[in-house]
N, C-alpha and C positions, 0 to 999 in steps of 0.2 A: 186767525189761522197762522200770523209768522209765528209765533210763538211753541211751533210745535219741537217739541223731542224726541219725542221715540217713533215717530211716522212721517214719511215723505210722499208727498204727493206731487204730480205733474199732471195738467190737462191739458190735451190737445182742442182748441174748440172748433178747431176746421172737421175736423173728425170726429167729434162727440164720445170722445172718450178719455174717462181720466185715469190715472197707473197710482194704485198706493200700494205703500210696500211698508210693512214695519222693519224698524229699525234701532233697536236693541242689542246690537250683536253680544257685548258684554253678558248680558243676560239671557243669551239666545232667544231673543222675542219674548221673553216670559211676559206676560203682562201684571202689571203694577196696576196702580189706581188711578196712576197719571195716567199710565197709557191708554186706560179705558178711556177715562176722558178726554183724550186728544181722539180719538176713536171712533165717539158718540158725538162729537163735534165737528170731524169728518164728514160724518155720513150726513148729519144735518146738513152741513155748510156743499155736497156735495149733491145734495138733494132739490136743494133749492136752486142750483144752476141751471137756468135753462140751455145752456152748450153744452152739458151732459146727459149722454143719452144711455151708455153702459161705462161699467167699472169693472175693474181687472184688480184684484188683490192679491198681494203675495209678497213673501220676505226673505227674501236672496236674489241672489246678482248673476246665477249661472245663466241666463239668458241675452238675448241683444237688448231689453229692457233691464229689467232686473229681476229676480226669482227664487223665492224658498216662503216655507213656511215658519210657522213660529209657535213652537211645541218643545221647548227645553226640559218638558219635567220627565221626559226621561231618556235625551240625551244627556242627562247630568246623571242618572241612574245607572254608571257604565257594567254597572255585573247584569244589568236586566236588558240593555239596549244593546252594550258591547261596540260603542262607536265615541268617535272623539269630535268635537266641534272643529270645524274649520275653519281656520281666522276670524279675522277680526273686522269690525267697519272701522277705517279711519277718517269716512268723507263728512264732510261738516254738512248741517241739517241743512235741505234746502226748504225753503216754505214753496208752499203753492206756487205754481207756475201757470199763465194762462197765456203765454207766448205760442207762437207757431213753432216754434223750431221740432227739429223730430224727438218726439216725447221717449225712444228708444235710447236715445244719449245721454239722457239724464243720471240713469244711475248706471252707464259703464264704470268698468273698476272696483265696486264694492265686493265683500267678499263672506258676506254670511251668508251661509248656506243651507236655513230653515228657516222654514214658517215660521212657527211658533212652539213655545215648550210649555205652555198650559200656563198655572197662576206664579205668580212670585212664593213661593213659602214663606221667603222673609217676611210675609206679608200676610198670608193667607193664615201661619200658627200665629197670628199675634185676635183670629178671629175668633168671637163665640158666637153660638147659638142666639142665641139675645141678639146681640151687635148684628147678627147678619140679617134677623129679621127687621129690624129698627132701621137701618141703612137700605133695605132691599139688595142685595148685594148681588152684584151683577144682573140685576132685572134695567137696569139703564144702557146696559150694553146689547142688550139679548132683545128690549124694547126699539132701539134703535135700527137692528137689522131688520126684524119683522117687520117695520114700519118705513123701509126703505123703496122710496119705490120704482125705482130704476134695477136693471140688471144686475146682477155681479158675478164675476167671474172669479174663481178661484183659481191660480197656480201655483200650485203644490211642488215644492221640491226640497227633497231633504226631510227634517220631523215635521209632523201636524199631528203631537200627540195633544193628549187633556184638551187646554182650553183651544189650541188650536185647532185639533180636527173640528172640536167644536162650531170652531170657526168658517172653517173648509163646510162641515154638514150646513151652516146656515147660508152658505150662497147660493146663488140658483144654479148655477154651472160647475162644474169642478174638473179643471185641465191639470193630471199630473205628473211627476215623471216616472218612468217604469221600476224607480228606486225608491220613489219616495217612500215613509212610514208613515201609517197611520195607526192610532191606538188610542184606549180611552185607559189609561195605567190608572187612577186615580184608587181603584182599590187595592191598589200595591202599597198606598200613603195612607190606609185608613179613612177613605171617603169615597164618595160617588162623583161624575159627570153633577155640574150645574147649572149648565147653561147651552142645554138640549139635547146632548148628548146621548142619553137612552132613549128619549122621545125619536128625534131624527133617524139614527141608526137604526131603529125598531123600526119606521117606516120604510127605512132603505134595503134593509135586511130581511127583515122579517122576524119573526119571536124570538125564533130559536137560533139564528145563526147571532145575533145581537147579542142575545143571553148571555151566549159563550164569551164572546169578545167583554162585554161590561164583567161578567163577572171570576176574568182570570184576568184582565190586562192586557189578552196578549194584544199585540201589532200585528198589520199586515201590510205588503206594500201596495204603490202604486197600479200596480200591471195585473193583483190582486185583486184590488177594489174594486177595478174597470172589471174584469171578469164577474163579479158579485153583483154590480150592477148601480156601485155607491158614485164612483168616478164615470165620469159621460166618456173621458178617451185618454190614456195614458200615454207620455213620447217617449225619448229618450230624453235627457233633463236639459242638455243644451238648446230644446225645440219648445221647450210649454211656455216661454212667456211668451217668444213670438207665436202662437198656433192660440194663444189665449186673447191676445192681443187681435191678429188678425181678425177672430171671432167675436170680438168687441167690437169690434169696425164694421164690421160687415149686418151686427145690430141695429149699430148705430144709424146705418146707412136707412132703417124703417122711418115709420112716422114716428116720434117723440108721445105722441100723446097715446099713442095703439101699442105701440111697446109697453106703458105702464099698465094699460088694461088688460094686455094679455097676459101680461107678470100676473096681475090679480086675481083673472080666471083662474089659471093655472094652480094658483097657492091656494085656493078659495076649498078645492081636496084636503088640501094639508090642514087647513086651520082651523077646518071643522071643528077638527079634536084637539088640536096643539095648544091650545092657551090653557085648555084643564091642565092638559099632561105634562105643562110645562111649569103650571103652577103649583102641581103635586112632588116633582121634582125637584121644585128649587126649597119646598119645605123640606125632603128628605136627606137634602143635600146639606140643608142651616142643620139637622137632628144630630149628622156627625159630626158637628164640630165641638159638641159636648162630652163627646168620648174619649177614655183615657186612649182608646187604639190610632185616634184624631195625632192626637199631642205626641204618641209615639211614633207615628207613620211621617209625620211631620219633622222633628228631630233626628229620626235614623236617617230620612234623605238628606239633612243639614250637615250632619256628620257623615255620610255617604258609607252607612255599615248598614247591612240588613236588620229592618223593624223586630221586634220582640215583641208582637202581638199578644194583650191578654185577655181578650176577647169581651171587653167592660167597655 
C-alpha cells in the first residue's frame, strides 16, 4: 500500500474508521487504470483490517478532514457544466497511516474540489468492444465494492459525475454538500453508465425519473438528490466530511461483526436483481465502444468542441 498515487488513505484504529480520499487533482479524479487498481487494492487491504469498522470516501479538502468527489468528465465539459476546477493538489502522497493522531489533520491544505470526473478518455478512446470484454473492464472495480464488507460512506462535494456518481451510487451512505453535482453525462460522449449506473439510479429513483437523467445527461445537485431520496442528508460543503465522519464513528462504535451482517441484510434487496442488471450493463456499455458516435463523442471532448453525432 505505500506505493499508492492517486489515493490517500488515513486510519484511525482507536476509532475504527478509515478516510480515503482520491487524489488526482491534475485530472480531477478521473480515473485511469492505475487508479482503479490502487482502488481495488484499497478496499481489499482495508477490508481485511480488523480496526476498520466503517470508511468514509471522498475527494476534496473542503472539510476539517478532506472533501470532494471525482467526476471530471464534465467539469472538463465547460459549455455543458459551465464551471471551472479549483486548484490544484500540491501535497505529496501520503501511504496508509495506522497512527493515532487525529485522522482530520491529515489532509488539511489540499485543494481539489471534486470527487471524481468519470473515466480517463485518454484512456477510455484507446478501448474497443473486444478489449473491454477480454479485460472485463471495470468489473474489478465494480467486484470490489459489492464484495466490500464494511460500511462506506460517501462525501460528496463539488462533481460526482460518470464514473464518480457511480461511485457515490455504490456506497452505502451518501453525505453531500447542498452544491454538490451529480449526473450520469456519458451519453453526451457517445456511451452509457458502466459500472452501475442505470442499475443503481433506477433503484434509487425509480424508471422514469432515472430515465430521464441517463438519457439526456443532465445533472442535479446535492440538496436535489437528498430531496429525490438518492442522497441520505445534504450540508453546506464546509460540514459533509466532518457530519460524514462523525457518522463513521458513531458506526463504528457497534459490534464489528453485526455491522457486516447488517450491511448484508440490507443489500440482500438490492442484490437480488443487481448482478443480472449489472452484467447486462456492462455488455451494453463494451457494445458502444464499437461505434463511430464512441470515437466521435470521445474526440470532440478531447478537443473540447461539441460531438457531430452520426448516429452509426
Amino acid at each position: 500500500m505505500d506505493s499508492l498515487k492517486n489515493i490517500k488513505v488515513a486510519v484511525d484504529g482507536q476509532k475504527g474508521v478509515a478516510l480515503v480520499r482520491f487524489d488526482r487533482p491534475a485530472k480531477r479524479n478521473a480515473f485511469s487504470q492505475a487508479m482503479i487498481g490502487e482502488m481495488v487494492s484499497v478496499l481489499h487491504h482495508l477490508d481485511a483490517l480488523d480496526t476498520v469498522r466503517a470508511v468514509v470516501l471522498t475527494g476534496g479538502p473542503d472539510g476539517p478532514f478532506c472533501g470532494t468527489q471525482k467526476t471530471a468528465m464534465f467539469q472538463m465539459i465547460r459549455s455543458w457544466l459551465r464551471s471551472k476546477f479549483v486548484g490544484q493538489d500540491s501535497e505529496t502522497l501520503l501511504p496508509i497511516s495506522t497512527h493515532h493522531e487525529d485522522p482530520t489533520r491529515v489532509f488539511q491544505g489540499l485543494t481539489c474540489n471534486h470527487m471524481a470526473a468519470g473515466m480517463d478518455l485518454n484512456e477510455l478512446v484507446q478501448i474497443t468492444t473486444s478489449s473491454a470484454h477480454k479485460r472485463a473492464f471495470l468489473k474489478d472495480l465494480t467486484d470490489a465494492f459489492a464484495g466490500f464488507s464494511k460500511p462506506v460512506i460517501a462525501a460528496v462535494i463539488g462533481f460526482a459525475l460518470g464514473g464518480g456518481c457511480e461511485i457515490a451510487l455504490a456506497c452505502d451512505i451518501i453525505y453531500a454538500a447542498e452544491d454538490a453535482t451529480f449526473g450520469l453525462p456519458e451519453i453526451k460522449i457517445g456511451t452509457i453508465p458502466g459500472a452501475g449506473g442505470t442499475q443503481r439510479l433506477a433503484r434509487a429513483l425509480g424508471k422514469h425519473k432515472a430515465m430521464e437523467f441517463v438519457l439526456t445527461g443532465d445533472s442535479a445537485s446535492g440538496a436535489e438528490f437528498e430531496r429525490l431520496g438518492v442522497v441520505n442528508k445534504a450540508f453546506p460543503r464546509d460540514q459533509v466530511i466532518s457530519a460524514a465522519t462523525s457518522l463513521a464513528e458513531r458506526i463504528a462504535l457497534m459490534s464489528g461483526p453485526v455491522i457486516q451482517v447488517a450491511k448484508q441484510a440490507v443489500l440482500t434487496v438490492e442484490n437480488s436483481h443487481l448482478d443480472a442488471g449489472m452484467a447486462t450493463e456492462k455488455m451494453l456499455y463494451y457494445s458502444t465502444f464499437g461505434l463511430s458516435d464512441f470515437k466521435e463523442g470521445q474526440t470532440a471532448f478531447l478537443q473540447k468542441r461539441k460531438p457531430n453525432f452520426t448516429h452509426e
